[in-house]
C-alpha positions in Angstrom: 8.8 -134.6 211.7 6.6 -134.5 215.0 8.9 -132.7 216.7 8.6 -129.9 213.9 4.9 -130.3 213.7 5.3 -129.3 217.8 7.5 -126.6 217.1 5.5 -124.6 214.6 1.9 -125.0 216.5 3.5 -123.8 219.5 5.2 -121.0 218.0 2.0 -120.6 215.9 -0.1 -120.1 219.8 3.2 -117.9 221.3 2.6 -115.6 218.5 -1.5 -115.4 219.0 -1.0 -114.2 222.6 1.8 -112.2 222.2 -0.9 -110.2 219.6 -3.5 -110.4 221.7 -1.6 -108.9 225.2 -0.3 -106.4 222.5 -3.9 -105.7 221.3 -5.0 -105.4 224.8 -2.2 -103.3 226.2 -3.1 -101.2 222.7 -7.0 -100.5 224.5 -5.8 -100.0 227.9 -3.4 -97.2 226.9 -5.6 -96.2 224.0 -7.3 -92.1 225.4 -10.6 -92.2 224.8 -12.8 -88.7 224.9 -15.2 -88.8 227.5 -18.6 -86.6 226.9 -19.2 -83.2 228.8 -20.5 -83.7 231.9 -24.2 -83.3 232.6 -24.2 -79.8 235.0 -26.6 -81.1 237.4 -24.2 -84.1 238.3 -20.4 -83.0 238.8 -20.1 -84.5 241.7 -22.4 -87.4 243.2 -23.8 -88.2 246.5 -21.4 -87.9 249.3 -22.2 -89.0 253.1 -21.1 -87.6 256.1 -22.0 -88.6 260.2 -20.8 -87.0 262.9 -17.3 -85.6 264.2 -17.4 -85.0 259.9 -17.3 -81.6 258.0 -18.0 -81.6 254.3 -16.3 -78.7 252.6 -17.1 -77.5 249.2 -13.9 -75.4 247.6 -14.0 -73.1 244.4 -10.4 -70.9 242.9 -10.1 -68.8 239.7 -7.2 -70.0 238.8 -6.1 -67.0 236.2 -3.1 -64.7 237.9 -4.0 -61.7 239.7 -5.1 -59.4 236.5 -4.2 -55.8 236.8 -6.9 -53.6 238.1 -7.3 -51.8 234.9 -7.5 -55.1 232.5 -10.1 -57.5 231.7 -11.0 -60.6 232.6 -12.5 -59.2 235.6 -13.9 -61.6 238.6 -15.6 -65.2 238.7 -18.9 -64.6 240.3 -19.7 -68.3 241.7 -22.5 -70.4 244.0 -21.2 -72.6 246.8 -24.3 -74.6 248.0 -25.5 -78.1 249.1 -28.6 -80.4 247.8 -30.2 -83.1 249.0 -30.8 -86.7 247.6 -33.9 -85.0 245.7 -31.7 -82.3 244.2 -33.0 -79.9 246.2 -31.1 -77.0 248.2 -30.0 -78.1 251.5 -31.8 -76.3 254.5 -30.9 -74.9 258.5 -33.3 -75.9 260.9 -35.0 -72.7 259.9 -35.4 -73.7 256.2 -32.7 -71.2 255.1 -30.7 -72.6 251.9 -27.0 -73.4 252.9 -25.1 -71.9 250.7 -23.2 -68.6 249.4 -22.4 -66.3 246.4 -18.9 -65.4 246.2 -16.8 -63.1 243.6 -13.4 -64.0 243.2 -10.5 -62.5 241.4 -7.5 -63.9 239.7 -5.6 -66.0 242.4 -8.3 -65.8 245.1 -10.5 -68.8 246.4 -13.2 -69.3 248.6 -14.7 -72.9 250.8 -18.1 -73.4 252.1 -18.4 -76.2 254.5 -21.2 -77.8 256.2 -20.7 -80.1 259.9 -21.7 -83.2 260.3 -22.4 -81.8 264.3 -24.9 -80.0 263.8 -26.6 -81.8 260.8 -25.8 -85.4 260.9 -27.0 -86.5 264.3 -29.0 -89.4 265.4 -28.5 -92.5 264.7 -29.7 -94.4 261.9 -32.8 -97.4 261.7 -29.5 -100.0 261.4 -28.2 -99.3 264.9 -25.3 -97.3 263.8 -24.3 -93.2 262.8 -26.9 -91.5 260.9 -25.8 -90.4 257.7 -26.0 -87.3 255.9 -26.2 -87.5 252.1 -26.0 -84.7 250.0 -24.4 -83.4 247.0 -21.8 -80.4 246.9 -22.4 -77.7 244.3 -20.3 -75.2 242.6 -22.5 -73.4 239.7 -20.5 -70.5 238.1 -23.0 -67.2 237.7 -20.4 -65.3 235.8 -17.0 -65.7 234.4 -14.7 -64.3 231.6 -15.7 -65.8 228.1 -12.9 -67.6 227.3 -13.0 -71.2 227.8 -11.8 -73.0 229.4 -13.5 -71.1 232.2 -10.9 -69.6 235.0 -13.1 -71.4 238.3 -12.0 -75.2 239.4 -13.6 -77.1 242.3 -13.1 -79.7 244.8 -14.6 -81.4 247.4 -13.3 -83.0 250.4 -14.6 -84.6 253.7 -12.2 -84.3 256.9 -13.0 -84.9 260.0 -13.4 -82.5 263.1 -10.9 -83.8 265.1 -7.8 -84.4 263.8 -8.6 -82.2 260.1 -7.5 -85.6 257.9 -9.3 -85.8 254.8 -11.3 -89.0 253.9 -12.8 -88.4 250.7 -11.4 -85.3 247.7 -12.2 -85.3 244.4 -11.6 -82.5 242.0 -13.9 -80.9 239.1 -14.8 -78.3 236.6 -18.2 -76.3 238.1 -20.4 -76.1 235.5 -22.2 -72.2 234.5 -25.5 -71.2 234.7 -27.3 -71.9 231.6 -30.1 -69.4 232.8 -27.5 -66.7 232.7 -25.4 -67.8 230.0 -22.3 -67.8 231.7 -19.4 -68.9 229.7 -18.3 -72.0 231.4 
């Protein structure tokens, strides 16, 4: 009788975790919908120092359209900010950054060295780091979502070109122009 009494609260606890492991491999495996990112923060705070080149990379990703067929050209701003959000500045003050209008299959970089902006060296004894934020705001695209433009970001360094850091997103559009991203 104790030996059965044994038996059944030990099956009794096999079964409990065997439900529980399935409950929890159930949630791991279980997709859950993320909310739309916020447009101002695709891609968060990323440091650089020197001998390091932070590129910012944008491609329409529809086929080459034929010249005579919509959807016509993604019209997209490559740019920088700082830890303020604002656009990063030359010594000069003028905003790194450019406008580019790409077509079906074309893509375009903008990248910023670590050189000639992240020198010094910082109040801990070490590199000074550079800390910004890559952007990739879409001006103007073809209406149909989901919008044609993807990004990525990447840091490599000077010497030998091997990325450290990549991380891929979707650029959000302008909501002063509308754009249909």
């Amino acid at each position: 009788m104790n030996t059965r009494y044994i038996f059944t609260k030990l099956s009794i606890a096999i079964a409990l975790v065997a439900l529980l492991a399935t409950g929890a491999i159930w949630e791991v495996r279980h997709v859950k919908a993320a909310a739309p990112p916020d447009p101002d923060r695709t891609v968060g705070m990323v440091g650089i120092t020197q001998g390091q080149t932070m590129r910012v990379n944008v491609v329409n990703l529809h086929p080459p359209p034929d010249p005579d067929a919509p959807p016509g050209p993604c019209r997209v701003l490559l740019s920088f900010r700082d830890q303020n959000g604002r656009p990063f500045t030359d010594s000069n003050g003028q905003e790194i950054g450019q406008v580019v209008e790409l077509q079906g299959g074309q893509s375009a970089f903008l990248d910023l060295n670590g050189d000639i902006f992240a020198g010094g060296i910082s109040t801990n004894g070490g590199p000074a780091r550079l800390q910004l934020r890559p952007v990739v705001r879409v001006l103007s695209a073809p209406a149909y979502p989901p919008g044609p433009c993807r990004a990525t970001m990447e840091v490599f360094d000077n010497v030998s070109g091997r990325t450290s850091i990549f991380a891929g997103f979707e650029p959000p559009g302008d909501p002063d122009r509308g754009a249909g991203q």
